[in-house]
N, C-alpha and C positions, 0 to 999 in steps of 0.2 A: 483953625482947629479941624481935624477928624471927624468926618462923620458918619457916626454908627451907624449899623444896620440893624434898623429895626425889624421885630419878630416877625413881619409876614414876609417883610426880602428874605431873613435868613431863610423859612423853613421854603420858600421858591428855591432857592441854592439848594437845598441838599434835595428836592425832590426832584430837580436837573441832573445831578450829580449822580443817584438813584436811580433813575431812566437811564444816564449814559451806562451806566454798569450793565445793567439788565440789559442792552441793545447790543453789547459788544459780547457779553457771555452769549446772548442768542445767533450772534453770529457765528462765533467758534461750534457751537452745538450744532448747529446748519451744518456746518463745513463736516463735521467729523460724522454725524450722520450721513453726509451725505458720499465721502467717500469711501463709506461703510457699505452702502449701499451699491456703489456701483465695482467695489472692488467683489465683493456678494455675485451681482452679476458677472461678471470676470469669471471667476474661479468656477460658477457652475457651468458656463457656456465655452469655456476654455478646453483643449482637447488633454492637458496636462493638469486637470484636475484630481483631485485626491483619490477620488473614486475610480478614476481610470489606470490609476498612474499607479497604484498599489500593488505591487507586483505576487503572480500567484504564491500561494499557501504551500505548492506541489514543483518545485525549481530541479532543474538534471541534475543541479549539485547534490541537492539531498537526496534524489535518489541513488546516486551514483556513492555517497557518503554511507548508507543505510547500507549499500550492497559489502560493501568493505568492513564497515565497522560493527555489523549485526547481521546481517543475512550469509556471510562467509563464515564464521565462527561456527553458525548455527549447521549450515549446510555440511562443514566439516564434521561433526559429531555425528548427523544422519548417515553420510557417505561410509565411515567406522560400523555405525548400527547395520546397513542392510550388508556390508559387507562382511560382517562378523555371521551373522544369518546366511550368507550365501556360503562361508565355510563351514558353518556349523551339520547343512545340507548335505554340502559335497563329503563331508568326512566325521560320519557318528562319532568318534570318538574324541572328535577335539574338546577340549575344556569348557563348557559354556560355561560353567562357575566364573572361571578367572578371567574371559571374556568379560562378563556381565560387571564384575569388579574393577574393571579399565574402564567401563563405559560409563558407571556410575559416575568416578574423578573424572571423567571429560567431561560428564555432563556441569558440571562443579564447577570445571574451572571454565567453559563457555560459558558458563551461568556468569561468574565473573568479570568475564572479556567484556561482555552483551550488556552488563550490569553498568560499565561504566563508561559506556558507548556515547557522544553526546549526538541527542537529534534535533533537527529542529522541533523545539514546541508549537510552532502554526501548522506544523503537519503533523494532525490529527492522528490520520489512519498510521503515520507513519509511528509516531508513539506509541497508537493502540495496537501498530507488530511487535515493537520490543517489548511492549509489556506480555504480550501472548507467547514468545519465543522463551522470555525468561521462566514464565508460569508452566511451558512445556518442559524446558529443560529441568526444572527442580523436580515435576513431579516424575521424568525420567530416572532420571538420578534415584529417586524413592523406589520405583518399582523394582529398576535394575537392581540397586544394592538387596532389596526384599527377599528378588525369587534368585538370587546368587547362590544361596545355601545349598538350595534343593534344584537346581537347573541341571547337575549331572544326573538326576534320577529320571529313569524313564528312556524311550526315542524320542528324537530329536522335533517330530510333530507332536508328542505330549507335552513338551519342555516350551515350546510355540504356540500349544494351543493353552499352555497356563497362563501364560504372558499376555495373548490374546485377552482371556477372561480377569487380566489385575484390572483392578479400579483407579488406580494411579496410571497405569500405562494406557487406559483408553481417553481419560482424563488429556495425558500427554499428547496423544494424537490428537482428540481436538484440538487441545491448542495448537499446535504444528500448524492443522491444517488451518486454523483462524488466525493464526498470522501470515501464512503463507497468501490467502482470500486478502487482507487488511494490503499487503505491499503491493499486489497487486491492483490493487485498486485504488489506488495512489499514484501507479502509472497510469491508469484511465484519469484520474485528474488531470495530470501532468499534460496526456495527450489534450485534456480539453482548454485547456491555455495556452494552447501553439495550436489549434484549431477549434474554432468555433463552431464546425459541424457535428464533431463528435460528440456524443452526450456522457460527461461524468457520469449521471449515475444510471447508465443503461443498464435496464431488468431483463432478464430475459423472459417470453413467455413460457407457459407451460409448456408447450410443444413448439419448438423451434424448427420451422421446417428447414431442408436443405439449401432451398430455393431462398430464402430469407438468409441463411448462414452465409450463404457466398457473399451476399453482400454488403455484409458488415466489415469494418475497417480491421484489420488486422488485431490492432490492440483490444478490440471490441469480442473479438474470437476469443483473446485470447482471458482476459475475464472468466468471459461466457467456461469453458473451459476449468479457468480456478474454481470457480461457482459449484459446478459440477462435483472436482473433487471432493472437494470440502462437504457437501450435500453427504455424499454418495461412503465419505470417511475413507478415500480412498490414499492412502500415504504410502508411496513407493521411489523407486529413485529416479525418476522422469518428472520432468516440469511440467506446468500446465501447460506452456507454448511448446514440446515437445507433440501432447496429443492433438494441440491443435494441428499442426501441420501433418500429422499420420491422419485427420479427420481428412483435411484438406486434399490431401496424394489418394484417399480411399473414394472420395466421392470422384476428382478427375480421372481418376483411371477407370472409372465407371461400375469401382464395383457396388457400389449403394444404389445405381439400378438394377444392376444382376442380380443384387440380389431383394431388390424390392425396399432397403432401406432408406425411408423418407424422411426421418427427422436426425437431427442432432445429438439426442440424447442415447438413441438408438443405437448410432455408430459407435459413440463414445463407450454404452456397456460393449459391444462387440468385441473392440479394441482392445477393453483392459481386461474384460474378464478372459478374454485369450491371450494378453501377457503380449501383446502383438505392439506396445510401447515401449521406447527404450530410450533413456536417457542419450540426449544427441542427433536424437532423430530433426529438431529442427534444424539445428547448423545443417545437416547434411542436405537437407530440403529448403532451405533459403533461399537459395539462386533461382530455385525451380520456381517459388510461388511469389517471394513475396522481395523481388527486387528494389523495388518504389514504395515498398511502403515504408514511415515514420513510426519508428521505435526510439525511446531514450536511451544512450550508451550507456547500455550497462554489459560488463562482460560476457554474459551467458547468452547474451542475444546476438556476439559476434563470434562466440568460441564456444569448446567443448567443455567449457567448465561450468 
């Protein structure tokens, strides 16, 4: 015959059987903590870790994409505005009415082009230019269409200084000039993730001596430079790296000691309030200053456009 297992062997068997469970799940649990742990260490001491390996927010693509898909459109509709003003100048009698009614529909349809431009969304500054480029162009478009009516009444500095005092068109240049500040400084990103000396978000002081300006990196001028604009509401058809480098030809040729000017901001009124800046002036002065130095390709930093 069989012989049963009486009650205290059984419950020995199942409190073995009980332990063996518990001993094997404590093992697996070991294991996976533990390559939890040292996979943990890995990834943080590793040089291809996430943190390192996250590629900038600020890449040449999108800046080089921004310059085509939003900063061209935009640029063409100014180039129309100051050029409609420069005939307007040379010849009182031209139509500023029917002018001002072309510039409005441009403003319209670049509001459009710019409207459905794709940028990247990790670039901050770069979003916050299209969105300031679009807000310039609608409120253009508003003013122009506004003083359309009454723009042949008067000369041509009444008809310029109405426009001056619209609250839509002063509106417009700020924005202008705040996206113009935002793109630009997007390239001082850009510049500080292909060098780690440069500081992204370089301020400038109040008084920026000469002596300090020389030797700032290029991109860092040229900032310093947009900063100024923008401050100062200064909207014309010259780039901010245009006055950079008429800063740059004004101090080497010596004339900011001839004539006693010591800082930065000082040359820069000089400059502009004497018209002494022209769109192109840095292509022409490239070769001369700034051979070696690192700029992202973007067209206007290699050509006259």
């Amino acid at each position: 015959m069989e012989k049963r297992l009486n009650r205290s062997d059984l419950m020995f068997s199942l409190a073995f059987i009980l332990m063996l469970i518990i001993a094997v799940g404590a093992f697996f649990y070991g294991v996976q903590v533990g390559s939890e742990r040292v996979e943990s260490q890995y990834v943080s001491e590793s040089p291809l870790s996430i943190s390192s390996a996250s590629p900038s927010a600020y890449q040449q693509q999108d800046l080089v994409s921004f310059y085509h898909t939003v900063f061209l459109p935009y640029r063409e509709f100014q180039i129309d505005w100051f050029a409609a003003q420069n005939k307007w100048l040379a010849d009182p009698t031209a139509d500023r009415s029917a002018s001002l009614k072309e510039l409005s529909k441009s403003a319209q349809q670049k509001y459009e082009s710019i409207k459905g431009a794709n940028v990247s969304q990790i670039s901050t500054k770069l979003t916050d230019a299209q969105t300031s480029y679009l807000k310039s162009l609608k409120l253009f478009k508003e003013s122009f269409s506004s003083l359309a009516a009454t723009a042949n009444e008067g000369t041509v500095d009444m008809a310029l200084d109405k426009m001056q005092a619209d609250p839509f068109f002063k509106e417009a240049r700020l924005h202008s000039l705040t996206a113009q500040d935002e793109y630009y400084s997007s390239m001082l990103f850009w510049a500080e993730s292909v060098n780690s000396d440069i500081p992204g978000n370089y301020e400038s002081p109040e008084i920026l001596s000469t002596t300090k300006w020389k030797a700032l990196p290029l991109i860092v001028k040229i900032k310093v430079t947009s900063d100024y604009l923008s401050e100062q509401l200064i909207l014309s058809d010259f780039m901010p790296h245009d006055l950079t480098a008429r800063i740059d030809q004004f101090i080497t040729s010596g004339q900011a000691d001839k004539r006693k000017v010591k800082s930065f901001s000082a040359i820069a009124e000089l400059l502009t309030s004497t018209e002494a800046v022209r769109n192109g002036d840095f292509i022409q002065l490239k070769s001369r200053f700034y051979e070696h130095e690192q700029l992202p390709q973007l067209p206007f930093f290699f050509t006259d456009k």
